[in-house]
C-alpha positions in Angstrom: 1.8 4.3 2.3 0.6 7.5 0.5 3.1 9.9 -0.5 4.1 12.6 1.6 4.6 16.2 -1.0 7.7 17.4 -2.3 9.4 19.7 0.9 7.9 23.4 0.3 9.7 26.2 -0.7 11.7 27.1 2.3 9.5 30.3 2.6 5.9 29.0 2.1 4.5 28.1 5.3 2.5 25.1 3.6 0.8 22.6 5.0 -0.8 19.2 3.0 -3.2 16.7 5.0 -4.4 13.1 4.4 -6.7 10.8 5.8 -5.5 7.2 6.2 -7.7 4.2 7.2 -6.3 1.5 9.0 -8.8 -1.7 10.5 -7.6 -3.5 13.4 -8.8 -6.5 15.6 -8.7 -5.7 19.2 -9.1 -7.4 22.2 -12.0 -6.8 24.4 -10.8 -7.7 27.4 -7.9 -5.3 27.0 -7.8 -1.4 27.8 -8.8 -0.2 24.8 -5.4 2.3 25.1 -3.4 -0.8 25.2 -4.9 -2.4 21.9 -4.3 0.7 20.4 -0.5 0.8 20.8 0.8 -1.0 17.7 4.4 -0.9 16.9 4.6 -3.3 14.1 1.8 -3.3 11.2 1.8 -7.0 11.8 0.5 -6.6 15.2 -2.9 -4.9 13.6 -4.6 -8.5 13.5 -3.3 -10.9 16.1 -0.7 -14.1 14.5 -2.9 -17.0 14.0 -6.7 -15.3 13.7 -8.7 -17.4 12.0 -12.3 -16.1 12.4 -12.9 -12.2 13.1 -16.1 -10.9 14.1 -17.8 -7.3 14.1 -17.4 -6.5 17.9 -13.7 -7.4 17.3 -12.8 -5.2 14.3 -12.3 -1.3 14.6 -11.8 1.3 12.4 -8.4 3.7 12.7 -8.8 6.8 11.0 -5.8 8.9 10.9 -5.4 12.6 10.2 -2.1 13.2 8.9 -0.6 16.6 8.7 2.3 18.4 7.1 3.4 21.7 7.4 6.2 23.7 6.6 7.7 25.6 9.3 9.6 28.2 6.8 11.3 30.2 9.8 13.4 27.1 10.9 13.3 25.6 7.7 11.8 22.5 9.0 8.8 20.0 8.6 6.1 19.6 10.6 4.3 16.1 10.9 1.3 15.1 13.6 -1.3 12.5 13.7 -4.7 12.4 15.0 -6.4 9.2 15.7 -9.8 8.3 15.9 -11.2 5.2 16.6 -14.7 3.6 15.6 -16.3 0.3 16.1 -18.7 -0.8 12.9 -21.9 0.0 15.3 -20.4 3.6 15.3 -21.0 4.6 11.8 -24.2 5.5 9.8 -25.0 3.6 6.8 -23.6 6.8 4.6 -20.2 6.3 6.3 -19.9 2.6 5.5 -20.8 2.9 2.1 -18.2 6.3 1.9 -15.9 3.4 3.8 -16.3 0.7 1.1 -15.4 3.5 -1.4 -12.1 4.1 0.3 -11.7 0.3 0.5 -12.0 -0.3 -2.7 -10.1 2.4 -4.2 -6.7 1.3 -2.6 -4.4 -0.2 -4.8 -2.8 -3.6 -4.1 0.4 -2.5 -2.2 -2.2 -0.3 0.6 -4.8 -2.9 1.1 -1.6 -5.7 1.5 0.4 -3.1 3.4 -3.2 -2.7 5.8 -4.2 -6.7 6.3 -7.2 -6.3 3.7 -7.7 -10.0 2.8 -7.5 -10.2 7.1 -10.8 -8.7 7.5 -12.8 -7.9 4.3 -15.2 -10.6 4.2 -15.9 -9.1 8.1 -16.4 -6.0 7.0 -19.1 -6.6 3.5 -20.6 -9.2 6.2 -21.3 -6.8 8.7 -22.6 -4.3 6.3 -25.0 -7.1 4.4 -26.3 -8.0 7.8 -27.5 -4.6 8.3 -28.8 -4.1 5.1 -26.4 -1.8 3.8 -26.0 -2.1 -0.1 -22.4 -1.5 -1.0 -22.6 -1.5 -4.8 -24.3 1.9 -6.2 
C-alpha cells in the first residue's frame, strides 16, 4: 500500500525500491509453493482462524522494484520474495521487525491482517526472551 514515485523523466533511467512485509498463516501439510500462491489478500490468514501459532505464521518480505526503461518509455516493476519462519530470524531482526510493525499506519497494518496475528508475533518474541521495547 506504499506509494509507487511519480513516473521519471522519460530520459532518466531511474529506478526506486521498497521493502514490503507481509505475515501469513500457512498450512503445514501443504507444499510450501502452494501456501505461497495468494490471489486475494484475504486468503493471507485462512476464513475462520481462531488460534495461530509460531510454527504456523511466516514472514513475506518483498523487494519491490521500479525502474524506468527511458528507451521505450516504459516502467519496469518485479518482485522478489522471501520467505521466513519466526525460528529463522536473529533476535536483531525481530526487534528491526517490530520496528517496521509498529511504524505502519492504520490503513497498512488493516490492509496486512495485523490484529490477525500480533499477539502471535510479541508472544513468540516474549517466549524467547526478546525485549521489544528499547
Amino acid at each position: 500500500m506504499d506509494k509507487v514515485p511519480g513516473r521519471p523523466h522519460p530520459h532518466c533511467n531511474a529506478e526506486f525500491e521498497r521493502l514490503a512485509y507481509f505475515f501469513q498463516v500457512i498450512d503445514r501439510s501443504k507444499r510450501l509453493g502452494e501456501a505461497l500462491f495468494v490471489v486475494n489478500p484475504n486468503d493471507i490468514i485462512p476464513e475462520g482462524k481462531s488460534h495461530i501459532t509460531p510454527e504456523e505464521l511466516i514472514i513475506r518480505r518483498e523487494r519491490q522494484t521500479f525502474r524506468s526503461l527511458a528507451t521505450v518509455d516504459a516502467l519496469l516493476f518485479t518482485v522478489n520474495t522471501y520467505v521466513f519462519f519466526l525460528d529463522d530470524l536473529s533476535d536483531e531482526e525481530l526487534v528491526g521487525l517490530w520496528q517496521e510493525i509498529r511504524g505502519w499506519d492504520d490503513v497498512v497494518a488493516t490492509y496486512r491482517q495485523r490484529e490477525m496475528w500480533i499477539g502471535t508475533f510479541v508472544e513468540y518474541c516474549l517466549g524467547r526472551g526478546v525485549s521489544l521495547h528499547p
